[in-house]
C-alpha positions in Angstrom: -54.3 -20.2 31.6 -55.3 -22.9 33.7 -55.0 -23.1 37.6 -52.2 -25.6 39.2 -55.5 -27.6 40.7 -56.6 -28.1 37.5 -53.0 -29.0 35.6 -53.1 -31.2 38.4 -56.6 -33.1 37.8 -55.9 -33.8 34.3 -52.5 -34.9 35.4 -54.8 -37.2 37.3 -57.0 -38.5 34.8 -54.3 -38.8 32.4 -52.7 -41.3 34.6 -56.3 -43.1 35.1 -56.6 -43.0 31.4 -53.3 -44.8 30.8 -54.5 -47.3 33.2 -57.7 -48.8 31.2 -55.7 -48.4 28.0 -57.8 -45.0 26.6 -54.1 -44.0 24.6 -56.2 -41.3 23.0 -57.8 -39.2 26.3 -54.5 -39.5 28.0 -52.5 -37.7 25.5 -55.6 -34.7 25.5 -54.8 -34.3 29.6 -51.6 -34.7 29.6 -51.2 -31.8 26.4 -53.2 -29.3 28.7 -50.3 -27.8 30.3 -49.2 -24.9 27.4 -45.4 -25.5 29.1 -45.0 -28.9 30.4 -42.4 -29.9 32.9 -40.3 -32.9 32.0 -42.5 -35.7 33.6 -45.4 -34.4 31.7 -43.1 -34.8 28.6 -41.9 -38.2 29.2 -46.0 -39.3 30.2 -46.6 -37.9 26.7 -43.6 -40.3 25.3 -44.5 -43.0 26.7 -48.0 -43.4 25.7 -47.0 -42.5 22.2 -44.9 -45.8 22.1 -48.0 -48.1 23.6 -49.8 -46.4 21.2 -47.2 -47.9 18.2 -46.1 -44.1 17.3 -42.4 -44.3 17.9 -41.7 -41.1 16.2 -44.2 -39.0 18.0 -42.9 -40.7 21.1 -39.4 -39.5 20.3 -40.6 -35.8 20.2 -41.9 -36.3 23.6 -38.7 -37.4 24.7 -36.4 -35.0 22.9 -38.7 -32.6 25.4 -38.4 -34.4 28.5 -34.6 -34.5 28.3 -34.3 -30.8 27.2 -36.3 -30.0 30.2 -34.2 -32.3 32.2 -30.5 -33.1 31.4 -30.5 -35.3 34.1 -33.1 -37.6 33.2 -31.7 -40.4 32.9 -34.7 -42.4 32.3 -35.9 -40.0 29.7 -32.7 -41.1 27.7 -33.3 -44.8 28.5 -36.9 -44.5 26.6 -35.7 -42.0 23.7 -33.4 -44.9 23.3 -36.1 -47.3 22.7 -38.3 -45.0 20.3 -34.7 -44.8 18.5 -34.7 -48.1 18.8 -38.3 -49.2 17.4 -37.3 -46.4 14.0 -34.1 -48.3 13.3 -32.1 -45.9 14.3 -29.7 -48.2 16.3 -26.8 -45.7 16.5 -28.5 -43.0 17.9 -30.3 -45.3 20.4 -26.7 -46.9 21.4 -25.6 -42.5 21.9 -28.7 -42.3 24.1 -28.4 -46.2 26.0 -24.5 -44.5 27.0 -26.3 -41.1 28.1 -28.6 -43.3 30.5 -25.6 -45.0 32.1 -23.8 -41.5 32.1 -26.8 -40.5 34.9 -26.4 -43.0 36.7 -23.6 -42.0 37.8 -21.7 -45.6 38.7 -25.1 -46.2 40.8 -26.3 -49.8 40.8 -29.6 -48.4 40.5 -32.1 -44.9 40.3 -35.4 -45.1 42.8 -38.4 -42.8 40.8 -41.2 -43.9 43.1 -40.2 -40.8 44.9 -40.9 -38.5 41.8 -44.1 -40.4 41.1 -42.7 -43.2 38.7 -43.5 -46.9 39.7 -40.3 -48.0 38.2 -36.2 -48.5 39.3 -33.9 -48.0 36.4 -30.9 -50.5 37.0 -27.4 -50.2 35.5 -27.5 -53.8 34.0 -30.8 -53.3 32.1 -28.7 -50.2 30.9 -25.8 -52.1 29.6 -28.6 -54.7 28.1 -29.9 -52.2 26.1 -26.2 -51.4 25.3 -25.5 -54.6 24.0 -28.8 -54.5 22.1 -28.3 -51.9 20.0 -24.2 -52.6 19.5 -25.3 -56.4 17.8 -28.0 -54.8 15.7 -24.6 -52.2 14.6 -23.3 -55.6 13.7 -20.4 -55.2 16.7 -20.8 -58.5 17.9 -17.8 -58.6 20.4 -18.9 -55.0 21.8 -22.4 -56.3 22.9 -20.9 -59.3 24.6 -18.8 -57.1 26.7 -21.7 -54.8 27.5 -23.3 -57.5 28.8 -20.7 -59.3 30.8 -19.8 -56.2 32.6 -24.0 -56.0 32.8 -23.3 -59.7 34.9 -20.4 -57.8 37.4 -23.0 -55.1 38.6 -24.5 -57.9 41.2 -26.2 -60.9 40.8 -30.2 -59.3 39.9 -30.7 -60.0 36.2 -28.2 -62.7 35.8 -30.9 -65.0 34.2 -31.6 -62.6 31.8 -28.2 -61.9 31.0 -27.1 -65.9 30.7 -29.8 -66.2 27.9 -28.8 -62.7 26.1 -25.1 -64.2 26.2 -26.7 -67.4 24.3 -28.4 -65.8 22.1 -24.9 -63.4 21.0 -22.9 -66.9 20.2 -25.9 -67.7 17.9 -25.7 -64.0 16.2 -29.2 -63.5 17.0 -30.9 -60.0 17.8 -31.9 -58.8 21.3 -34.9 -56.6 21.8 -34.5 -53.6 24.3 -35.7 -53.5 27.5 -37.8 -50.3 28.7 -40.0 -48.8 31.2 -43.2 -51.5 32.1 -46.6 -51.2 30.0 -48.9 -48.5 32.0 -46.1 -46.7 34.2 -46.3 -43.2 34.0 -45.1 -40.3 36.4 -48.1 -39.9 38.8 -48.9 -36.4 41.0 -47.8 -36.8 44.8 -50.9 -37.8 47.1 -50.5 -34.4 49.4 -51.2 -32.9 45.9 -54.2 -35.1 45.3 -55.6 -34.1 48.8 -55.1 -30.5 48.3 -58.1 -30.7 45.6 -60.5 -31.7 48.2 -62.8 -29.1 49.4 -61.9 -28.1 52.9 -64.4 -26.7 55.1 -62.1 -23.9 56.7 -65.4 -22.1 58.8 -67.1 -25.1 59.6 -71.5 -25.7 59.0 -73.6 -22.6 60.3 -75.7 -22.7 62.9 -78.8 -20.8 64.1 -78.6 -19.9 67.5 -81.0 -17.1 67.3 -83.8 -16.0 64.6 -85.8 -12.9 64.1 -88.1 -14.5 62.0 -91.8 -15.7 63.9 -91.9 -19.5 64.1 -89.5 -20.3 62.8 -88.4 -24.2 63.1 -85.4 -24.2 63.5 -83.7 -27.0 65.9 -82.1 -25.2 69.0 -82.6 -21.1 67.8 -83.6 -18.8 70.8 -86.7 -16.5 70.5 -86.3 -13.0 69.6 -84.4 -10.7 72.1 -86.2 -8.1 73.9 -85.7 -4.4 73.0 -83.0 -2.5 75.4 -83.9 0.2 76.6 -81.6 3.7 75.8 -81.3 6.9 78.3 -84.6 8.1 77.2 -86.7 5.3 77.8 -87.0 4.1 74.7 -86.4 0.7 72.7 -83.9 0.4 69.6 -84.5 -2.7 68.4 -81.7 -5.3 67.6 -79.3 -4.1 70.3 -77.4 -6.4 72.4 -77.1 -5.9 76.0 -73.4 -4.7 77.2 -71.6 -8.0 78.4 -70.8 -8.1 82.1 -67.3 -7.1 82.6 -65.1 -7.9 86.4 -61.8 -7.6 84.8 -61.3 -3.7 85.3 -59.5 -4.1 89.0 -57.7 -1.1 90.8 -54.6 -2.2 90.5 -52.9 1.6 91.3 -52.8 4.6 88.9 -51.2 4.1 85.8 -51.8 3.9 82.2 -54.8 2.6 80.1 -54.0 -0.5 78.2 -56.6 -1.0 75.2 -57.1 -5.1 74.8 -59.2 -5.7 71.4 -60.5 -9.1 70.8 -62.4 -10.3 68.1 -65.4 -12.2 69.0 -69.1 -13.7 68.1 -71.6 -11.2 69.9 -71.6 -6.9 69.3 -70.2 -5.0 71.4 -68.6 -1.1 70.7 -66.9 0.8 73.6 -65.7 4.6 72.8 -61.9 3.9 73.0 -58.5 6.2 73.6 -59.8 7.5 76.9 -58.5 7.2 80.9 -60.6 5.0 82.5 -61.5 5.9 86.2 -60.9 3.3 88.8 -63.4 1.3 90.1 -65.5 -1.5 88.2 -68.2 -1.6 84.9 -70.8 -1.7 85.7 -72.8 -4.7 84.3 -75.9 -3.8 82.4 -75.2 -0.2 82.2 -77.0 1.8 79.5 -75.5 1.5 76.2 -74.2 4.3 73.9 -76.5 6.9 72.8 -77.8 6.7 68.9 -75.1 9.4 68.2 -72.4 7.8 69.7 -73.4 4.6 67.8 -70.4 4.3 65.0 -72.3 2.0 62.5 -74.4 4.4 62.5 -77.0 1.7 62.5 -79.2 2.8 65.8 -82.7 3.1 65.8 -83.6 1.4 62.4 -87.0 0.2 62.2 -88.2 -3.8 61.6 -90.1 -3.9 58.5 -92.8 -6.6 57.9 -91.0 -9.9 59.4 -92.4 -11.5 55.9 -90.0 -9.2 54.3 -87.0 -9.7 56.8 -83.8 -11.7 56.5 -81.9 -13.1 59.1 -78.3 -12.1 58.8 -75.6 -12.5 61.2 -73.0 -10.1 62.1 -69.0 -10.7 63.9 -67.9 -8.0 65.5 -65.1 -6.6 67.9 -65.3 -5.2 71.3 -62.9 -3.5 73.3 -61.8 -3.6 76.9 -60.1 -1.0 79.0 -57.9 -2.5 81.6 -56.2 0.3 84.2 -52.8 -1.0 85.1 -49.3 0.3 86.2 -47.0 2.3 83.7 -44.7 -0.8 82.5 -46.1 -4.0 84.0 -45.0 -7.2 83.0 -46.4 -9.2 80.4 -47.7 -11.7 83.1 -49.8 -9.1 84.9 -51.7 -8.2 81.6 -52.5 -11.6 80.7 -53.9 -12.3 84.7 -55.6 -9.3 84.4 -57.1 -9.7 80.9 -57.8 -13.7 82.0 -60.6 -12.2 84.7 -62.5 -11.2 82.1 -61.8 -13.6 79.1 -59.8 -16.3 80.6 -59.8 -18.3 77.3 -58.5 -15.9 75.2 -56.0 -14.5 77.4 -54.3 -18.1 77.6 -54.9 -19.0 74.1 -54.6 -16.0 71.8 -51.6 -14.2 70.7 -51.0 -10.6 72.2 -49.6 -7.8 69.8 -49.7 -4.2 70.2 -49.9 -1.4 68.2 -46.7 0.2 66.8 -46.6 4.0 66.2 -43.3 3.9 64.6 -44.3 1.0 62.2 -46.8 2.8 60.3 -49.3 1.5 63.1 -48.8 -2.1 62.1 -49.5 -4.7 65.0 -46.0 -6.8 65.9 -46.5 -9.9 68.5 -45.1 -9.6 71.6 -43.0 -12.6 71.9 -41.8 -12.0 75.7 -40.9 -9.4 78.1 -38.2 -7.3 75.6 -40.6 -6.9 73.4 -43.3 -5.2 76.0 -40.9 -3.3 77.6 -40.1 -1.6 74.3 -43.7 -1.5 73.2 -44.2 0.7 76.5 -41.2 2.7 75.9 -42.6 3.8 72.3 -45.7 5.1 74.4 -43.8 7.2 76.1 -42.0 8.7 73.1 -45.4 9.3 71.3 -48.9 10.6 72.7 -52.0 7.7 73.2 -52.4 4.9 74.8 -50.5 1.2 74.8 -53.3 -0.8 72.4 -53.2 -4.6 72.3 -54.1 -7.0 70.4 -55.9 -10.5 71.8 -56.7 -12.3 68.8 -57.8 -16.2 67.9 -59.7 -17.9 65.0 -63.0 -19.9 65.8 -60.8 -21.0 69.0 -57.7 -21.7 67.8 -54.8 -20.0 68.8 -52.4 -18.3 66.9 -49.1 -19.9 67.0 -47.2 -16.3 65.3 -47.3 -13.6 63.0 -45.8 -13.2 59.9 -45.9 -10.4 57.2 -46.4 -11.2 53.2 -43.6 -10.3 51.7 -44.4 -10.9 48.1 -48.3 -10.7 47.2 -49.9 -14.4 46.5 -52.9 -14.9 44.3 -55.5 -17.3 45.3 -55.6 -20.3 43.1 -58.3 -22.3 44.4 -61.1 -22.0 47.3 -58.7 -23.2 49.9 -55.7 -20.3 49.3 -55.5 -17.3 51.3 -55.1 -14.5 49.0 -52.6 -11.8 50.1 -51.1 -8.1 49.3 -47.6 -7.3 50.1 -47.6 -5.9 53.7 -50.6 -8.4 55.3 -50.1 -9.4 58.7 -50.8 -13.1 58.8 -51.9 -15.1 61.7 -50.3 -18.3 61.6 -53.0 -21.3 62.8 -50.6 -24.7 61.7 -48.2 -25.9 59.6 -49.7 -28.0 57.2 -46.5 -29.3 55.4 -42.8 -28.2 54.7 -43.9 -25.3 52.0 -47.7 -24.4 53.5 -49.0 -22.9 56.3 -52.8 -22.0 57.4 -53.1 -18.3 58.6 -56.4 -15.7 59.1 -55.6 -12.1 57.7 -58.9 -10.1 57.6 -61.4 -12.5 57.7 -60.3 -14.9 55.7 -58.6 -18.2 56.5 -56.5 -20.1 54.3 -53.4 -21.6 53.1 -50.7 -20.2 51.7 -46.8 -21.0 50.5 -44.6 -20.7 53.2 -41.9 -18.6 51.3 -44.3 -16.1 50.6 -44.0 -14.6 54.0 -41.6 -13.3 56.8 -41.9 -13.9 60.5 -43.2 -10.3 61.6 -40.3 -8.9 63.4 -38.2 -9.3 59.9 -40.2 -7.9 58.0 -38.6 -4.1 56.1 
């Protein structure tokens, strides 16, 4: 089964085909698609008839218009393949479906729908009067045509002459679609296929590996020292912290935010007042959960340099039921970017733990009552992507299956956050590590969400 991308990139090429006059490789593309909507039908049709086979062109057609009862282009050019077999009364039923479509409009725009063409009531009625003197009803086809003349002066030229040529008894030949036009896919389709760089181009900031030449990369780290004097290699240093202020016994609010450097703090504990203390010793190797303290540095010839994103965890000490102002002054002393760019949530206990934004002060308030119903601590959530804020939350309500590099896979239940809005039907989120796009409808904004 192919992907939409690719449905869409012979849809492409098809059309590019049809342009240099390769009848044969446009048909092959546009046949790809095992259930082909209506456009794809009537691209088929159409190259059939520049390729002088009327009867497979009909086929196409008879497709398009069963697709598409509506189409009343589709009718206009099934009228023409009727047309080319000789089968003038059927092409005068389908001529008479066209003009049904239209609806008493002067005229039906396709460049919307990808189609380089306006289908105008007087060609209609042209084509009317074609196929009525070719049924040998003379006196019908010059009516057709002079009530083609009332619908506005465009095609009055043409029109005079087809008049002439009636009083003589002499044939007219249909009009139809122009040589070469074809539905095309919609450009925002087109620039979907590019590869988009989501993460952005790596950089080295820091290498384990002696000499190496990297442009800008920072020599080795020394070894930190734990309680017993002794070096674990590949520790980071704790990052000073001046946010934890004595602001007056209360409650421990836990703010976790996901950044660029390690750092692991025991949480789901009071925190005495007073300060951190900057460049205290860091957890013990049993307290270390990764479990990953104390492993040795093999040869450096057999070493890789890998990189690794992790979360830290502040504890901020402030009154039972501030405000949502105070947290974010509080949180900005320590990480004033994130605290006025990221998107707060907490931690619901009732919601099978899910994290739900907190959109204003309601929603705090009732995020600290549900801490007082249920033992712990009030945990939020600062989170941002690479710097951008989140502008919401929403929850996947149906699950969504990547189709291309650039889609953001989800399960039913994800918790999205939303970066932009890249059209009408797709937004850009982050859910787990992984950015993407995905359909709009797909999701609900996180407070809807059963």
């Amino acid at each position: 089964m192919p992907s939409l991308g690719d449905l869409v990139r012979d849809w492409q090429r098809g059309v590019q085909a049809v342009a240099r006059g390769d009848w044969g490789c446009a048909l092959r593309l546009f046949s790809g698609d095992p259930e082909p909507p209506a456009r794809t039908c009537f691209n088929v049709g159409c190259v059939h008839l520049l390729a002088g086979d009327p009867e497979a062109a009909l086929r196409a057609f008879d497709q398009a218009v069963t697709k598409d009862t509506c189409m009343a282009v589709g009718f206009f050019q099934r009228g023409v393949a009727n047309f080319q077999l000789e089968r003038f009364q059927e092409a005068l039923s389908d001529f008479r479906l066209a003009l049904a479509q239209l609806r008493d409009n002067a005229t039906i725009d396709y460049t919307q729908l990808g189609l380089r063409f306006k289908l105008k009531a007087w060609e209609v009625l042209f084509n009317v009067g074609a196929a009525q003197c070719r049924l040998g009803l003379w006196a019908e086809a010059t009516h057709s045509l002079e009530e083609a003349l009332s619908k506005g002066p465009e095609g009055a030229d043409d029109l005079h002459a087809a008049l002439d040529q009636l009083q003589k008894q002499a044939p007219l030949q249909p009009r139809q679609v122009p040589r070469g036009e074809v539905f095309r896919p919609h450009r925002r389709h087109l620039e979907h296929l590019e590869p988009v760089d989501f993460l952005g181009k790596a950089k080295v900031v820091a290498s384990a590996i002696p000499e190496d030449q990297h442009e800008g990369t920072q020599p080795q780290q020394p070894q930190v020292q734990d309680a017993n004097g002794e070096g674990r290699p590949g520790a980071a240093p704790r990052m000073p912290l001046e946010a934890e202020t004595e602001v007056g016994s209360g409650q421990v609010v836990q703010v976790i935010y996901d950044e660029q450097r390690p750092r692991v703090e025991q949480v789901g504990k009071q925190v005495p007042p007073g300060p951190l203390v900057a460049g205290a010793p860091d957890p013990s190797p049993s307290e270390d959960p990764s479990g990953a303290g104390g492993v040795a540095v093999g040869d450096p010839a057999s070493s890789v340099t890998i990189t690794v994103q992790c979360a830290f965890t502040l504890a901020l000490k402030v009154p039972r039921g501030a405000d949502l102002s105070s947290l974010r002054s509080l949180l900005s002393q320590a990480l004033p970017r994130q605290a006025q760019r990221g998107q707060l949530s907490y931690r619901d206990p009732s919601n099978k733990g899910r994290w739900v934004p907190l959109s204003g002060e309601e929603a705090l308030q009732r995020a600290w009552r549900d801490v007082v119903a249920s033992p712990g601590v009030l945990q939020l959530q600062c989170q941002g992507t690479g710097g951008r804020p989140a502008l919401c939350q929403v929850v996947a309500q149906h699950s969504y299956s990547a189709r291309g590099p650039e889609d953001l896979a989800l399960q039913r239940g994800d918790v999205v956050d939303v970066l932009c809005e890249v059209d009408q039907a797709w937004l850009e989120g982050h859910c787990d590590g992984r950015v993407g796009i995905f359909p709009k409808c797909f999701v609900v904004p996180a407070g809807q969400y059963v």
